[in-house]
N, CA, C and O atoms as CSV, one atom per row, in Angstrom:
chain,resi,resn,atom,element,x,y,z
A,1,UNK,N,N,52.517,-11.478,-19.720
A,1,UNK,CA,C,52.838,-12.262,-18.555
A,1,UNK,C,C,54.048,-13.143,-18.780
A,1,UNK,O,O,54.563,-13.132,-19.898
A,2,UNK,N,N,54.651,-14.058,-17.626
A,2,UNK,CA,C,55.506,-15.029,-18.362
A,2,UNK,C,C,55.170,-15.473,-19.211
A,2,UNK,O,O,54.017,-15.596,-19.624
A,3,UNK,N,N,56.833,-16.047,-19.951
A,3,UNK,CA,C,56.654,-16.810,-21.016
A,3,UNK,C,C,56.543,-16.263,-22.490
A,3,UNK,O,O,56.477,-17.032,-23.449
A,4,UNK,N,N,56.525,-14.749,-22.629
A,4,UNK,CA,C,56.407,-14.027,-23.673
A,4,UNK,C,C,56.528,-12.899,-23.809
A,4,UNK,O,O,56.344,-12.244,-22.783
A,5,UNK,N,N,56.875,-12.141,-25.053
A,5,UNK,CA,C,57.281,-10.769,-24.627
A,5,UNK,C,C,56.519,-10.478,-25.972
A,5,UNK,O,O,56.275,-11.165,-26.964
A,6,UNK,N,N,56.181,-8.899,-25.525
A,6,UNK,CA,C,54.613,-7.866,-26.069
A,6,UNK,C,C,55.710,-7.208,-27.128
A,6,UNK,O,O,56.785,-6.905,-26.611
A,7,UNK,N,N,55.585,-6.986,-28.360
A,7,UNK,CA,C,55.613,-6.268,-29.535
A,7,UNK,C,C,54.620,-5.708,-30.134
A,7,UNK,O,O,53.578,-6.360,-30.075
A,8,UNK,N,N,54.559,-4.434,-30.859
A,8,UNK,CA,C,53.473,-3.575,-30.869
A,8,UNK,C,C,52.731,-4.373,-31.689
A,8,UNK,O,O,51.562,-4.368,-31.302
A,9,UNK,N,N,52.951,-5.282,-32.969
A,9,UNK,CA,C,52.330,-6.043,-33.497
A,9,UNK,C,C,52.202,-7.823,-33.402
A,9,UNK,O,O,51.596,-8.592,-34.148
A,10,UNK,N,N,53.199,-8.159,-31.923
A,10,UNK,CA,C,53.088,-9.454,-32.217
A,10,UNK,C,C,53.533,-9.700,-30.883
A,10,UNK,O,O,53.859,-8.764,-30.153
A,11,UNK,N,N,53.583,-11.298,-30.384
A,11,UNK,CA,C,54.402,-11.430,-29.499
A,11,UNK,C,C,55.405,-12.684,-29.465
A,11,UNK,O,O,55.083,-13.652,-30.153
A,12,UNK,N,N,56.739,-12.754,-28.633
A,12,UNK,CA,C,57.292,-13.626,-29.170
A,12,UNK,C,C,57.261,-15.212,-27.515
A,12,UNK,O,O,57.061,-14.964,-26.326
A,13,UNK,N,N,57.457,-16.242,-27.963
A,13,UNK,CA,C,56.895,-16.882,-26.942
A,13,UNK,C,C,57.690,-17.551,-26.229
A,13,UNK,O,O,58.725,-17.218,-26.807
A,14,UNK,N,N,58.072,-18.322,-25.323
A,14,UNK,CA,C,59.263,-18.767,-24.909
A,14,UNK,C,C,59.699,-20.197,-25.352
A,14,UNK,O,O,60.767,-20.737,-25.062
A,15,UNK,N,N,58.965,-20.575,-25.899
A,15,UNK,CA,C,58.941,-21.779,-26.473
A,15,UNK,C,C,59.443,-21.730,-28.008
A,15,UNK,O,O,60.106,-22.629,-28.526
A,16,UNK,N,N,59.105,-20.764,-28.540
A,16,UNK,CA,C,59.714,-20.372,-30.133
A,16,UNK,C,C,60.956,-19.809,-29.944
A,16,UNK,O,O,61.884,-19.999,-30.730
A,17,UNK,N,N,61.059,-18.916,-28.641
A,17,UNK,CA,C,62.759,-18.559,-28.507
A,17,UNK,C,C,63.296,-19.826,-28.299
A,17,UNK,O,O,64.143,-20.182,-29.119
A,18,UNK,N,N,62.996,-20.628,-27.358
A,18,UNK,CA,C,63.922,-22.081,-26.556
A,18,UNK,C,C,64.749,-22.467,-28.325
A,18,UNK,O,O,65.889,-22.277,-28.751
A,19,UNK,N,N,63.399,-23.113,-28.993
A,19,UNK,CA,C,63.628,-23.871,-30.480
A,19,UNK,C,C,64.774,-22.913,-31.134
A,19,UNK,O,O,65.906,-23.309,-31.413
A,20,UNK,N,N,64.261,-21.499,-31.343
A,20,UNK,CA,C,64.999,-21.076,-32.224
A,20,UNK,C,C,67.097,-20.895,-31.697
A,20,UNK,O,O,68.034,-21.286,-32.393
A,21,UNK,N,N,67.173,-20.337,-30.591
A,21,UNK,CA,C,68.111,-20.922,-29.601
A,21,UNK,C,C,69.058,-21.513,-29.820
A,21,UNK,O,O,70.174,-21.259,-30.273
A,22,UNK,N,N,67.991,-23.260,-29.074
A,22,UNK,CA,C,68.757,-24.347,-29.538
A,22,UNK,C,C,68.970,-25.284,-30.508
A,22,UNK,O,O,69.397,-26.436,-30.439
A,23,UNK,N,N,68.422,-24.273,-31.879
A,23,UNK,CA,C,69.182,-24.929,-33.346
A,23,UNK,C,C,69.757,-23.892,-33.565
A,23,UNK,O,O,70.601,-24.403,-34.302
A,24,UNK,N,N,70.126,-22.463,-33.551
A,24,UNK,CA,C,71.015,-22.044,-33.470
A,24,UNK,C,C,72.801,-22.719,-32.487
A,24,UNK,O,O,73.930,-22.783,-32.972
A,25,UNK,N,N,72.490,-22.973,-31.525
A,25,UNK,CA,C,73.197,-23.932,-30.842
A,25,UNK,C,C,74.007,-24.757,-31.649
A,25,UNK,O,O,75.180,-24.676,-32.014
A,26,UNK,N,N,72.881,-25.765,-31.887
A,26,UNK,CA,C,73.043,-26.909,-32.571
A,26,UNK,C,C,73.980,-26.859,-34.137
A,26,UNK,O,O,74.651,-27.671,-34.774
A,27,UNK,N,N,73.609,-25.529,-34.287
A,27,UNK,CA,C,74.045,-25.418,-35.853
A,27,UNK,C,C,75.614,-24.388,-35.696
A,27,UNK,O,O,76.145,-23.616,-36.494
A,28,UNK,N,N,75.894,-24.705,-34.665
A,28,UNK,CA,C,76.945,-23.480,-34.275
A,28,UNK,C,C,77.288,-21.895,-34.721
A,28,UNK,O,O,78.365,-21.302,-34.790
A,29,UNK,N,N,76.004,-21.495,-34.974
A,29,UNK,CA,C,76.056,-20.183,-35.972
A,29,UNK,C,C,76.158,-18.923,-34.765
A,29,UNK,O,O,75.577,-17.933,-35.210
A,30,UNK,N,N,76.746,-18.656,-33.315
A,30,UNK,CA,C,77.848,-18.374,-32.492
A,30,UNK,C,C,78.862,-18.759,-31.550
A,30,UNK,O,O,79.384,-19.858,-31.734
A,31,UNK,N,N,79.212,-18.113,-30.647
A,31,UNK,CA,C,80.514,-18.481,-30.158
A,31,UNK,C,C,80.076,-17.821,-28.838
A,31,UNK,O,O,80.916,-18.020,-27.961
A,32,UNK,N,N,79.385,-17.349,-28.568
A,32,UNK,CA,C,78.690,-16.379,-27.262
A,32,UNK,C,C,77.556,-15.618,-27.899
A,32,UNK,O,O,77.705,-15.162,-29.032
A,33,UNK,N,N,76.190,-15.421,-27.091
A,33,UNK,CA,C,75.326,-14.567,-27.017
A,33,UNK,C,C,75.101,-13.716,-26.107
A,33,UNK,O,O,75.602,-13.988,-25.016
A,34,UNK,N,N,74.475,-12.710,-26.191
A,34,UNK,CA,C,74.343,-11.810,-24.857
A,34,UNK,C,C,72.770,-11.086,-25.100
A,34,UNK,O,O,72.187,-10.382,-25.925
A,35,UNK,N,N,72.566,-11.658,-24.005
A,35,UNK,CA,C,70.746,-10.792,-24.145
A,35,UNK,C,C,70.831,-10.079,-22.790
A,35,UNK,O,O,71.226,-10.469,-21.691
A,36,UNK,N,N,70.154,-8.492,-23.371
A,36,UNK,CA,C,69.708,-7.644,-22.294
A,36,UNK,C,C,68.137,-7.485,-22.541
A,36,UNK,O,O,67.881,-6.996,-23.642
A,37,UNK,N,N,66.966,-7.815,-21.699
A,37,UNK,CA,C,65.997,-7.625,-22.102
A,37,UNK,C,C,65.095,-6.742,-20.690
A,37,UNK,O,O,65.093,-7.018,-19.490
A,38,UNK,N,N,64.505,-5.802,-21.321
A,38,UNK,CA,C,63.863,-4.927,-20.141
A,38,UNK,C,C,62.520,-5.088,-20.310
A,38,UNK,O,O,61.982,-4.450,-21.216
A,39,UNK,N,N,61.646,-6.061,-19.383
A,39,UNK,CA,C,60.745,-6.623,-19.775
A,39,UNK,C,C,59.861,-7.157,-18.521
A,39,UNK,O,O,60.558,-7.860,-17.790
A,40,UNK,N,N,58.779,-7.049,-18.153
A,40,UNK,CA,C,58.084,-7.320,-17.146
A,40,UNK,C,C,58.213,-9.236,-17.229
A,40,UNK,O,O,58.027,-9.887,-18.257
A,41,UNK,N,N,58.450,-9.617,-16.328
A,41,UNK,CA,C,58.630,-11.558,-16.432
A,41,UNK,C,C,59.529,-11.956,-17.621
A,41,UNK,O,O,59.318,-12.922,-18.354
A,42,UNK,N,N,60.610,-11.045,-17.725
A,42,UNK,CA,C,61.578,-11.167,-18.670
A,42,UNK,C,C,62.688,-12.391,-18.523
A,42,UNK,O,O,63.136,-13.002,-19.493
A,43,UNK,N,N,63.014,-12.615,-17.298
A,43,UNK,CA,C,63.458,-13.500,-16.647
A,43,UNK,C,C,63.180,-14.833,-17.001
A,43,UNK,O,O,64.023,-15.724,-17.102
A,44,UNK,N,N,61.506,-14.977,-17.255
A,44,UNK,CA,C,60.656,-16.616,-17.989
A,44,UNK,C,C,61.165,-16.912,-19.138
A,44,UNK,O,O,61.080,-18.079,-19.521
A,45,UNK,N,N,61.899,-15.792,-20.062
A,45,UNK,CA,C,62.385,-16.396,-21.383
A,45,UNK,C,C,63.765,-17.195,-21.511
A,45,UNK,O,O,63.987,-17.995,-22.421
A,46,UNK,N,N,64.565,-16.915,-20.603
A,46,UNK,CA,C,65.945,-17.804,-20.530
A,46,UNK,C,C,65.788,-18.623,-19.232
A,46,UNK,O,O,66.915,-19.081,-19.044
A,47,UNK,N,N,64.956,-19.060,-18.209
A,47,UNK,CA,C,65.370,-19.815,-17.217
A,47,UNK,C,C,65.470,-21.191,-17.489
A,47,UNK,O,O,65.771,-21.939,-16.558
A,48,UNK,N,N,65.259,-21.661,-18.648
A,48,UNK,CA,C,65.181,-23.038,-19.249
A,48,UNK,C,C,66.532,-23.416,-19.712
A,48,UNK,O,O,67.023,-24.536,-19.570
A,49,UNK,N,N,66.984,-22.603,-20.163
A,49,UNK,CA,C,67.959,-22.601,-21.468
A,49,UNK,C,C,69.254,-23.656,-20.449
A,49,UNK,O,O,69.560,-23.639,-19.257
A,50,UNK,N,N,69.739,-24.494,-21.648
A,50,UNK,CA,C,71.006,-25.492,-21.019
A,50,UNK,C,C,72.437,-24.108,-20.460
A,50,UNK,O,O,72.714,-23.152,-21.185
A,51,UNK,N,N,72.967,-24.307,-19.393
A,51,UNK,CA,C,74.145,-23.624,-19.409
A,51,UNK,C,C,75.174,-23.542,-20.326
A,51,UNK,O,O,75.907,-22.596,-20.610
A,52,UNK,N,N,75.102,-25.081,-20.902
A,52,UNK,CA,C,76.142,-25.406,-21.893
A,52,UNK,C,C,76.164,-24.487,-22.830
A,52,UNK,O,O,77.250,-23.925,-22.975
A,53,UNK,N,N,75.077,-24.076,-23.687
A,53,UNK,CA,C,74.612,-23.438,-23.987
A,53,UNK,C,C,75.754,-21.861,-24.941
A,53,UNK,O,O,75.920,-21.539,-26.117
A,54,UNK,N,N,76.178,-21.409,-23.814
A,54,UNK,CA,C,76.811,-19.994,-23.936
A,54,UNK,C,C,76.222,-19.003,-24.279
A,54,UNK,O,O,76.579,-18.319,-25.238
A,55,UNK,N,N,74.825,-18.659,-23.269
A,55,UNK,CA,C,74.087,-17.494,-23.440
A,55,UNK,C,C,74.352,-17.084,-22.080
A,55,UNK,O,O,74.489,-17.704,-21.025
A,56,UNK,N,N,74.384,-15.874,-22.402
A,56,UNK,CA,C,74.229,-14.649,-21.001
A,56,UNK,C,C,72.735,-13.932,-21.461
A,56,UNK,O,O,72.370,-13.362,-22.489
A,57,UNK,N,N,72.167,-14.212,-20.353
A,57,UNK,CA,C,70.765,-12.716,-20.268
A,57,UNK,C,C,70.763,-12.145,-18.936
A,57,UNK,O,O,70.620,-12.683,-17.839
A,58,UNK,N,N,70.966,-10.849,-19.294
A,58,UNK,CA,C,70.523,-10.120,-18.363
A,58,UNK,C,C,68.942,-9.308,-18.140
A,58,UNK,O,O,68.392,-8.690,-19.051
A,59,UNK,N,N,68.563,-9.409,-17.217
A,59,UNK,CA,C,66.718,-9.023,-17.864
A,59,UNK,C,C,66.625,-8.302,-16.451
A,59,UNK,O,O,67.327,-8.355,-15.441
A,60,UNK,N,N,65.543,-7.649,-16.771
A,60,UNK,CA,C,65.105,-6.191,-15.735
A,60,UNK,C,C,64.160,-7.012,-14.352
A,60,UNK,O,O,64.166,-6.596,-13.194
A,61,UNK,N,N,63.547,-7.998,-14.748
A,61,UNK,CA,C,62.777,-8.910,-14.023
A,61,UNK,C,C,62.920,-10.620,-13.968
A,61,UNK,O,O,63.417,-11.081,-14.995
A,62,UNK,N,N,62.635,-11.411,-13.142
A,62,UNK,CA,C,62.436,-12.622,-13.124
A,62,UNK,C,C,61.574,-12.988,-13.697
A,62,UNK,O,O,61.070,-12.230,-14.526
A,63,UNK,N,N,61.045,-14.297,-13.497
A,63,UNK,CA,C,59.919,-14.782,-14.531
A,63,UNK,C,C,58.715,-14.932,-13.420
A,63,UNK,O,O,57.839,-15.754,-13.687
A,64,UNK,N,N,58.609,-14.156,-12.136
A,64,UNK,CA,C,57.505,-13.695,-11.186
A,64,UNK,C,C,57.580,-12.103,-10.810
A,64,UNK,O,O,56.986,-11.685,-9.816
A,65,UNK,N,N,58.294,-11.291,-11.607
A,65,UNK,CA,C,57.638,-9.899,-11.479
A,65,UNK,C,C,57.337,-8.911,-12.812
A,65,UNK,O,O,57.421,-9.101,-14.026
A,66,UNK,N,N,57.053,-8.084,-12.213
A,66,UNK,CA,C,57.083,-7.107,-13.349
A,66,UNK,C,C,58.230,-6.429,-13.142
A,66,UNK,O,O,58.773,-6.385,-12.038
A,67,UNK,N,N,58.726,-5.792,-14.297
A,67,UNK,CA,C,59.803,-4.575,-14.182
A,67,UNK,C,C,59.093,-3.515,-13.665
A,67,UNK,O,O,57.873,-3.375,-13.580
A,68,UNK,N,N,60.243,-2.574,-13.233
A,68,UNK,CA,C,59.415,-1.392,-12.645
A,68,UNK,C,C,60.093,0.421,-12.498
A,68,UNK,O,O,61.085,1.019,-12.078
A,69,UNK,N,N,59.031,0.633,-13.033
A,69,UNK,CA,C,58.962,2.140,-13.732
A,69,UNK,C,C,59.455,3.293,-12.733
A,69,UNK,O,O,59.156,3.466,-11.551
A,70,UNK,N,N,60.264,3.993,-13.534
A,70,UNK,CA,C,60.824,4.785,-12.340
A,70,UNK,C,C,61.167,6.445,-12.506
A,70,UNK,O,O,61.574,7.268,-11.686
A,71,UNK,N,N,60.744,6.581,-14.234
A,71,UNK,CA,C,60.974,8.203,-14.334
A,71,UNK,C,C,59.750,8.441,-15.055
A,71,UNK,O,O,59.501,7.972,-16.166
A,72,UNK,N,N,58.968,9.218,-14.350
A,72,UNK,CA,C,58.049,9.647,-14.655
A,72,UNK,C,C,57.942,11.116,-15.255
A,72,UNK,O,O,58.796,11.960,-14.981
A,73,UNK,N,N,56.887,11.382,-16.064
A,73,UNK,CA,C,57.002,13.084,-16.629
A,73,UNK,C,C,55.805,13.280,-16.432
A,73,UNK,O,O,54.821,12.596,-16.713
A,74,UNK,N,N,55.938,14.449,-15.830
A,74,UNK,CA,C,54.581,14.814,-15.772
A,74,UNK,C,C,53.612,15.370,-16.931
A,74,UNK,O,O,52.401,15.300,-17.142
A,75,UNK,N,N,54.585,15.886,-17.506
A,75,UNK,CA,C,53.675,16.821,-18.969
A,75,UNK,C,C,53.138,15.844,-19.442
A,75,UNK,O,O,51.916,15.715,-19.371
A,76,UNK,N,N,53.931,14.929,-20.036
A,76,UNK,CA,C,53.255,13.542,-20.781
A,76,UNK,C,C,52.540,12.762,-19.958
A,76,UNK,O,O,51.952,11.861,-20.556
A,77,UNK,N,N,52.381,12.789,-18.792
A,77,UNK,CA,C,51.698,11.499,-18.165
A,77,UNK,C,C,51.635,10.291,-18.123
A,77,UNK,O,O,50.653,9.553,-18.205
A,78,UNK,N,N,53.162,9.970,-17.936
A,78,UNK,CA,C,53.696,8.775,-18.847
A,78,UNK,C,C,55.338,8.154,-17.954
A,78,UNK,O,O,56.207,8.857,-17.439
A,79,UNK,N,N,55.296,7.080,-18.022
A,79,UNK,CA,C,56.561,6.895,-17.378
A,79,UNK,C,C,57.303,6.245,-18.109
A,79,UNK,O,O,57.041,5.100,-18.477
A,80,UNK,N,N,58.762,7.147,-18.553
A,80,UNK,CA,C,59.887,7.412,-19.871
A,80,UNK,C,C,60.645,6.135,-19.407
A,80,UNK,O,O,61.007,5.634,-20.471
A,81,UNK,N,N,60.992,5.500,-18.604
A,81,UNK,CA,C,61.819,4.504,-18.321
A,81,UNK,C,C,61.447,3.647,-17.225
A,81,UNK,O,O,60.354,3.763,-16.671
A,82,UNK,N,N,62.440,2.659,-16.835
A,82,UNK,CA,C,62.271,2.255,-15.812
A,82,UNK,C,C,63.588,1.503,-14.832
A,82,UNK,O,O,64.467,1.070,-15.577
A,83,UNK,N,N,63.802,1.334,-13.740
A,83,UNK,CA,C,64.996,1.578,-13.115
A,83,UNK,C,C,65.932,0.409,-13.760
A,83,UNK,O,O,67.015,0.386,-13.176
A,84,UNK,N,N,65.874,-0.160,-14.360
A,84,UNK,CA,C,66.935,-1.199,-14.777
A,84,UNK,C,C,67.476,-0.842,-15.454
A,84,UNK,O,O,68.680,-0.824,-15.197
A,85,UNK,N,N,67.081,-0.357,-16.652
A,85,UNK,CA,C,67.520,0.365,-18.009
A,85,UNK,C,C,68.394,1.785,-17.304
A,85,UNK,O,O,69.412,2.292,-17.775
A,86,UNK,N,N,67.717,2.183,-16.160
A,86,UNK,CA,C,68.491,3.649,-16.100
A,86,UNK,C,C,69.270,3.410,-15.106
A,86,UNK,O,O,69.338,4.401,-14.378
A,87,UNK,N,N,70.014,2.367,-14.672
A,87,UNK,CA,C,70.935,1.681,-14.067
A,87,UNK,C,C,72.024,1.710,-14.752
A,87,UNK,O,O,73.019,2.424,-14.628
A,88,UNK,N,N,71.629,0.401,-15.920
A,88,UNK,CA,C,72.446,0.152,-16.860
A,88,UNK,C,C,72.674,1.140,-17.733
A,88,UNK,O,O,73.461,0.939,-18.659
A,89,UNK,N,N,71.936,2.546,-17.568
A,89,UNK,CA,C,72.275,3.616,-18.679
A,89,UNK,C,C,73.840,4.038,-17.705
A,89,UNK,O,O,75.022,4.107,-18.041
A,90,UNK,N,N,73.222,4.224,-16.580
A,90,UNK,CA,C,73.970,5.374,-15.496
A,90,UNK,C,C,75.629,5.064,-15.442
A,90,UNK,O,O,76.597,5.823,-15.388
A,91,UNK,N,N,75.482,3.308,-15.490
A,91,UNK,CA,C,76.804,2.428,-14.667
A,91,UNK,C,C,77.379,2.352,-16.398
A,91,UNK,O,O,78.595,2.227,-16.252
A,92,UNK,N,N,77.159,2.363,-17.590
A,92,UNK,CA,C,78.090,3.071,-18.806
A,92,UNK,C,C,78.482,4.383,-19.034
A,92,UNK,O,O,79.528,4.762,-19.561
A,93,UNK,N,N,77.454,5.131,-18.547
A,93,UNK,CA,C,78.247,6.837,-18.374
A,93,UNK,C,C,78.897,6.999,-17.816
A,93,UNK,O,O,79.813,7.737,-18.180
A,94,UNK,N,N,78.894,6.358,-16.376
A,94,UNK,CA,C,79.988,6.458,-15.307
A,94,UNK,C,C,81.689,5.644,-16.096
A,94,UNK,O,O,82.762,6.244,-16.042
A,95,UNK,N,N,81.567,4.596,-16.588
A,95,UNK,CA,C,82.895,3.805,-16.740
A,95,UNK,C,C,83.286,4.228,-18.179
A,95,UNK,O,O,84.303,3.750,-18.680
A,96,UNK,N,N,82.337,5.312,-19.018
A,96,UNK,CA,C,82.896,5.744,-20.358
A,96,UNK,C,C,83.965,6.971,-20.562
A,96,UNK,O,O,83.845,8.080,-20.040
A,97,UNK,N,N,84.983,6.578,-21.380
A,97,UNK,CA,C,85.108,5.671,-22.273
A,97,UNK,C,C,85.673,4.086,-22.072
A,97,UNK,O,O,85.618,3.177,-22.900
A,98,UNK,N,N,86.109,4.058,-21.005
A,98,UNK,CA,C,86.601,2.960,-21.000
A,98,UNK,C,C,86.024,1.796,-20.859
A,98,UNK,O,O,86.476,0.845,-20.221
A,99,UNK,N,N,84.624,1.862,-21.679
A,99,UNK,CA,C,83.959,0.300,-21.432
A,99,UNK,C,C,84.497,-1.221,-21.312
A,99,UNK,O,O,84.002,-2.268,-20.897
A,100,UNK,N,N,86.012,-0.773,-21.992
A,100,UNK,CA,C,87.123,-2.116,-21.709
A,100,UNK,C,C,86.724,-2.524,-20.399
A,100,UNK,O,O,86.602,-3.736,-20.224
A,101,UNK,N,N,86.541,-1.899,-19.625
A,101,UNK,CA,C,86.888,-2.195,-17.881
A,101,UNK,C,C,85.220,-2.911,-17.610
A,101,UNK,O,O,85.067,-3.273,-16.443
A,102,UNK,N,N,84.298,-3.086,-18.304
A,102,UNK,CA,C,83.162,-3.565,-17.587
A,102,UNK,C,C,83.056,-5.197,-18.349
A,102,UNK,O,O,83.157,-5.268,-19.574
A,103,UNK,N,N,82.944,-5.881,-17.897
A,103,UNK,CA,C,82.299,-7.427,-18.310
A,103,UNK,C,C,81.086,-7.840,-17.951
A,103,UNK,O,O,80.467,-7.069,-17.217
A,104,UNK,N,N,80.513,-8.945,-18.292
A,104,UNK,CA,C,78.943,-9.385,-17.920
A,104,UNK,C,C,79.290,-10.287,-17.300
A,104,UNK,O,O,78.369,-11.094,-17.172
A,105,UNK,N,N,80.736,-10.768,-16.531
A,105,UNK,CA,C,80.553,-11.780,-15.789
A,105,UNK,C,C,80.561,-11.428,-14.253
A,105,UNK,O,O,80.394,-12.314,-13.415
């Protein structure tokens, strides 16, 4: 749900990202970050964060939905992706090679 994201063995929380973050921040150990996260209430992990900051996230959901699934297989019974990711797959095949030409702003 918000506030955390599912790893097969753990999960990470939004409150341990915020900390870890902003002493990274603090300790100037970058110059820009960039998060893409494809994640049901993916959105709950950066809506806190200071602008000052210099993080970009881009996330598949807000921190009130789920992401949502969009290629399904039938053999497996299973759904292989979901439309954000195969967005962001589609809109780099389309502009490659010249990824020069795309920015996150």
């Amino acid at each position: 749900g918000p506030g955390a994201l599912g790893f097969p063995s753990d999960e990470l929380h939004v409150a341990d990202l915020t900390k870890t973050l902003e002493g990274m921040y603090t300790e100037k150990r970058y110059k820009q970050m960039l998060w893409y996260v494809e994640a049901c209430y993916s959105g709950s992990m950066f809506n806190k964060l200071s602008p000052n900051m210099n993080i970009t996230a881009h996330t598949a959901a807000n921190e009130e939905e789920s992401s949502y699934a969009c290629i399904w297989d039938d053999e497996m019974d299973v759904y292989l992706g979901d439309c954000w990711s195969l967005n962001w797959m589609n809109n780099t095949e389309q502009i490659f090679p010249n990824l020069e030409t795309e920015t996150v702003e």
